[in-house]
C-alpha positions in Angstrom: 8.6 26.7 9.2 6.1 23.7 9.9 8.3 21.1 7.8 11.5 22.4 9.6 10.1 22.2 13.2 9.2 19.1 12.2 12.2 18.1 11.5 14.7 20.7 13.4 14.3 20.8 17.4 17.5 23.3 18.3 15.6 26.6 19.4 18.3 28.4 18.3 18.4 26.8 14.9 14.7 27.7 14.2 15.5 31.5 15.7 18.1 31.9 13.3 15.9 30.7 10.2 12.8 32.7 11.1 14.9 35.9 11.8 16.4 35.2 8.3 13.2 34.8 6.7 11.7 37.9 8.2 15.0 40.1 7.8 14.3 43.1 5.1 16.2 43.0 1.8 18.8 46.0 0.8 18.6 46.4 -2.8 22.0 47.4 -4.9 20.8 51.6 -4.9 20.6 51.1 -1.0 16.7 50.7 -0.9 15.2 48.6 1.9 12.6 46.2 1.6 10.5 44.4 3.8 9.9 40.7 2.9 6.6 39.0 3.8 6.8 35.4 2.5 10.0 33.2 0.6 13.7 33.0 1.3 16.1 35.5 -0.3 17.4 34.8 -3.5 20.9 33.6 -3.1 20.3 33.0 0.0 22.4 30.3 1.7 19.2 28.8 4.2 17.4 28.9 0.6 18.3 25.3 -1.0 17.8 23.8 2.7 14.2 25.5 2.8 13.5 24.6 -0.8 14.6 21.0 -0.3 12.3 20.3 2.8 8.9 22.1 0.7 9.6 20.8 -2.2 9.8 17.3 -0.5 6.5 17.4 0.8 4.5 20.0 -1.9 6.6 17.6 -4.8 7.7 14.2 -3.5 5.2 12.9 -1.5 2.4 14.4 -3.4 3.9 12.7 -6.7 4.5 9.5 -4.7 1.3 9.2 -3.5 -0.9 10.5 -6.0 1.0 9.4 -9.5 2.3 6.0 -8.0 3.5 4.8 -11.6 5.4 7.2 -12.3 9.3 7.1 -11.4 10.6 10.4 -10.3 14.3 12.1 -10.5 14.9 15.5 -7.8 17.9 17.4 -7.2 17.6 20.7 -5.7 14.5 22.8 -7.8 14.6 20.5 -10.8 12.7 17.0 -11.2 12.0 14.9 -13.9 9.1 12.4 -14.1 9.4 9.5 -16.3 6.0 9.0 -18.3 6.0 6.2 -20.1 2.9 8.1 -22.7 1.8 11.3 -23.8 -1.3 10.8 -22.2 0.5 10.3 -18.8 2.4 14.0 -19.0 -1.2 15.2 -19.0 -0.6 15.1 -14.9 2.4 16.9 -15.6 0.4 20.0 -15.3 -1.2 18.3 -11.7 2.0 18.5 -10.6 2.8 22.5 -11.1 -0.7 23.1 -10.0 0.1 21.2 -6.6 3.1 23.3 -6.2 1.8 26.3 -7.3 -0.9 25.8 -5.0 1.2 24.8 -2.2 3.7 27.7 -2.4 0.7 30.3 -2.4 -1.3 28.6 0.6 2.1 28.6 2.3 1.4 25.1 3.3 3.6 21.7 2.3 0.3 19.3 3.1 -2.2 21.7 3.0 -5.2 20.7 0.3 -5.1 21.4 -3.0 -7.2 21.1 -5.8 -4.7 19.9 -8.0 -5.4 15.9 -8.2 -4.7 14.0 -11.0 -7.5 12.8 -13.5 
């Protein structure tokens, strides 16, 4: 909710999004479920909310941290253009630094995941 505040100031825009994320789930056999953390699957707030973490846990991190390395996003997938093998080693920075960021909950918050 950080990156969209940050980006969203309608009141009733965030209401909407924060009820959505907090609504329970009904599965197929009529089951609810209470949610505590990510966007339904399907979802249609999902790709917005995926696009604004995955621009700060993924774009700026990559931008700022593996500066020689061009970069392709759309939606979830990305593509880093390495130039050697020994440059996909930070490959696996990268899904550390998301991996990290998704479980803190946090799009800036600090990660161990730094490249060598």
């Amino acid at each position: 909710m950080a990156a969209l505040r940050k980006h969203c100031q309608e009141p009733w825009i965030l209401l909407y999004v924060e009820r959505w994320l907090e609504a329970p789930m009904q599965t197929t056999d009529g089951q609810i479920l209470e949610r505590d953390k990510g966007t339904p699957q399907g979802g249609v707030v999902s790709p917005l909310l995926a696009n604004l973490f995955l621009h700060y846990a993924f774009d700026l991190w990559v931008t700022r941290h593996l500066p020689g390395i061009r970069f392709a996003r759309y939606a979830d997938d990305a593509v880093l253009h390495c130039k050697s093998k020994r440059v996909t080693g930070n490959a696996g920075d990268v899904s550390r630094r998301i991996a990290c960021a998704s479980a803190t909950g946090s799009e800036t918050g600090s990660c161990s995941a730094t490249p060598v």
